[in-house]
N, C-alpha and C positions, 0 to 999 in steps of 0.2 A: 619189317624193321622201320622205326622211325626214321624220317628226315632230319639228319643232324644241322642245327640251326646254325646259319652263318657266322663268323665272327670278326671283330675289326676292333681293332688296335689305336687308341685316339691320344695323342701328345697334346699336352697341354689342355687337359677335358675338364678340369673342376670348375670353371665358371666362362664367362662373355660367349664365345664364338665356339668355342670347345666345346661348353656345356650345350649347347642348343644343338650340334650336330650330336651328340652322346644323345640328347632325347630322344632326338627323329631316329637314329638308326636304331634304338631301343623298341621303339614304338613298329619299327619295321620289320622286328623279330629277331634282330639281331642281338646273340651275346657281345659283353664288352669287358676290354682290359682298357681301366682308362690311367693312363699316364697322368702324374701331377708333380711339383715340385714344391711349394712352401705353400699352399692354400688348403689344407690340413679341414679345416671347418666346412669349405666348401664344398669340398670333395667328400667326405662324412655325409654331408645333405645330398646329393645328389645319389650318392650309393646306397642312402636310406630310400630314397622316393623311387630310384628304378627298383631296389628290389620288391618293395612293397608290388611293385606291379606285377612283377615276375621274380621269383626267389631262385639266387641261386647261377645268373644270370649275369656277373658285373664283378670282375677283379680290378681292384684298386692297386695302380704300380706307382710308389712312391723311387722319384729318382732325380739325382742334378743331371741332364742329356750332358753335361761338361764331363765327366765322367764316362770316359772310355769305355772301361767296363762295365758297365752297367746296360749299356746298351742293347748288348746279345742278348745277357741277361732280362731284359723286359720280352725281348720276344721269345727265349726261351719258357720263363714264367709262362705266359700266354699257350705255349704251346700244351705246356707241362697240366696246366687247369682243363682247357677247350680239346685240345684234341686235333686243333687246324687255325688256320688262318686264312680271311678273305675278302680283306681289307687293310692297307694302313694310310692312317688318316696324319698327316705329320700338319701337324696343326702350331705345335709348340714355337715360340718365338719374341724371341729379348728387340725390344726397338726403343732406342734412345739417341737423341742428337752427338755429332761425332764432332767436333771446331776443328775443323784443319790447324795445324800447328801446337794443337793441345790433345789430339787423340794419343790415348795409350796404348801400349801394346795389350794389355788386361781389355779396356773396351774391345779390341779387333779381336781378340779370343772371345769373349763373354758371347758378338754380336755372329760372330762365323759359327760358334760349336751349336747355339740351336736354331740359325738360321739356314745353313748350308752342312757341318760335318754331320751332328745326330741324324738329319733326314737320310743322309746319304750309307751312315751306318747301321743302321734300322733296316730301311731298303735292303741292304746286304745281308743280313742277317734274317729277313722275313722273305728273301727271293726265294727258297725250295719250297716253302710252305704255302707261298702264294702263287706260287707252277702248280702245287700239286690241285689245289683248290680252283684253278685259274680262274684268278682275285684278284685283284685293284690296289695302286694309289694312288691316293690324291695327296696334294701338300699344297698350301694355303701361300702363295706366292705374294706379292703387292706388285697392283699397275707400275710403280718407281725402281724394279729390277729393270724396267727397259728406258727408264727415262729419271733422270738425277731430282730428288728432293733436297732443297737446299738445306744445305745443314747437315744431312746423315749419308754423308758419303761411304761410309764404312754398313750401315745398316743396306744400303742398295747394292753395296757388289755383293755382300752375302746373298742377298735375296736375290742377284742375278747369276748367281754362281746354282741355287735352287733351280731356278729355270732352266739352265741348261742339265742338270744332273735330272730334271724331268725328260727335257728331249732322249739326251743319251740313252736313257737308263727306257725309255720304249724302246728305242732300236735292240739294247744288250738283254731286256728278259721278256721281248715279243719273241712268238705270238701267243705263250700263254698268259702273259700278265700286263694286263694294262697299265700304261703310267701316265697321269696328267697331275695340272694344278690350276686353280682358282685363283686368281690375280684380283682381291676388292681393291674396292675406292673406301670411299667414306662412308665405311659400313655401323661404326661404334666411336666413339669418341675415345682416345686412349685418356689412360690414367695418368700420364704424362702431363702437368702443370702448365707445360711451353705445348702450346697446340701449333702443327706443321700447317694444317687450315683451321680458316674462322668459316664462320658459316657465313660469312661476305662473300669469301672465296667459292666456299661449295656453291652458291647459289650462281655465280659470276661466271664460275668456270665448269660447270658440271649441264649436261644437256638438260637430264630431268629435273634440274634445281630444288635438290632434294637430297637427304642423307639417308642411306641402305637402311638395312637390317639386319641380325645376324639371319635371320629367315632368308635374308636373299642367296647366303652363302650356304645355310643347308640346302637350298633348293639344288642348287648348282652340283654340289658333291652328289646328293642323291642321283642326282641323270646322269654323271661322272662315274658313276659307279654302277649301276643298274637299270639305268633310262638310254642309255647306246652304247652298244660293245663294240662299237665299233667305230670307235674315237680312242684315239692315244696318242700321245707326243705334245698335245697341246697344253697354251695357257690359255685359258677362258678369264676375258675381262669382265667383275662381278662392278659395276664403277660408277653406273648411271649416266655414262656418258662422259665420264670425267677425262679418259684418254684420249679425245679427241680435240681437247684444245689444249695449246701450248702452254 
């Protein structure tokens, strides 16, 4: 009987940091369900170039993570195509400045449902299928869940609310399922006009005085997921050194 090829589940995959891990775990043998929400073109391209590689290989889940229900339903899909699950890659993530005394209640929804609730309802909903596979997640944390960015106080407790729903959630589906997250620094510049750093700062304040890549974060999920089984609970800082000064 063949070897039925792994599969992983990627939030937020059609383009930057998403797309680059959707390559490598493609390129690793891996089938995919790639999650997207409004980048319709991007995701179109990329599910043309994996399949060309490999046919047959890559379900497109179009869905808003704000959207309750939909959630199961992506991992149900997945299951419903592949047959298993052995990976989820909770990548997806809204980050925009919060102004104290002007945050809405809309922002504190928008920045928590795909920062902290979607990962943690995905998670629930792909726990039987990643026992049975004993499979992996990773989710894409930032170094500022443990240490405040000025301005997006609302985007950092999400993201630290991720970090602890990483610790837990090794203790609640060990010891068959591993669970970690990847905490970057200044891996990509956001599309966001008001930049949180200039590259004064990166250079000033970051050891390597240099900005990542998204390579540096697929590196990191790859050994997170198949380079040590014997790691879980953790945040791995992807940063260059950036957490170590104040």
């Amino acid at each position: 009987m063949p070897v039925p090829r792994p599969v992983a589940l990627i939030t937020g995959s059609a383009k930057r940091v998403g797309a680059a891990i959707a390559r490598q775990l493609h390129a690793d043998g891996y089938d995919l369900a790639l999650h997207y929400r409004s980048s319709e073109e991007e995701m179109q391209a990329l599910v043309a170039e994996l399949e060309a590689i490999r046919p047959d290989s890559v379900l497109p889940l179009r869905a808003d993570l704000s959207d309750f229900d939909r959630l199961a339903e992506i991992v149900a899909q997945t299951i419903s195509r592949f047959g298993r699950l052995d990976a989820l890659i909770n990548n997806a993530s809204a980050y925009y400045a919060t102004t104290i005394g002007k945050t809405t209640p809309q922002q504190w929804d928008e920045l928590f449902a795909s920062n902290a609730r979607a990962p943690f309802f995905l998670a629930q909903a792909a726990a039987p299928h990643l026992k049975a596979s004993h499979g992996a997640i990773v989710s894409l944390a930032d170094i500022y869940a443990e240490r405040p960015l000025h301005g997006h106080t609302v985007y950092c407790m999400a993201k630290a609310a991720l970090v602890m729903m990483t610790k837990s959630l090794a203790r609640e589906l060990g010891p068959e399922v591993r669970v970690n997250a990847v905490a970057p620094g200044n891996v990509l510049w956001s599309e966001n006009p008001v930049k949180a750093e200039t590259l004064e700062v990166l250079r000033e304040r970051t050891a390597l005085q240099r900005q990542g890549s998204p390579e540096d974060i697929v590196s990191a999920v790859r050994w997170l997921l198949t380079g040590n089984r014997y790691i879980t609970g953790q945040i791995i800082a992807i940063d260059g050194g950036r957490s170590v000064f104040i």
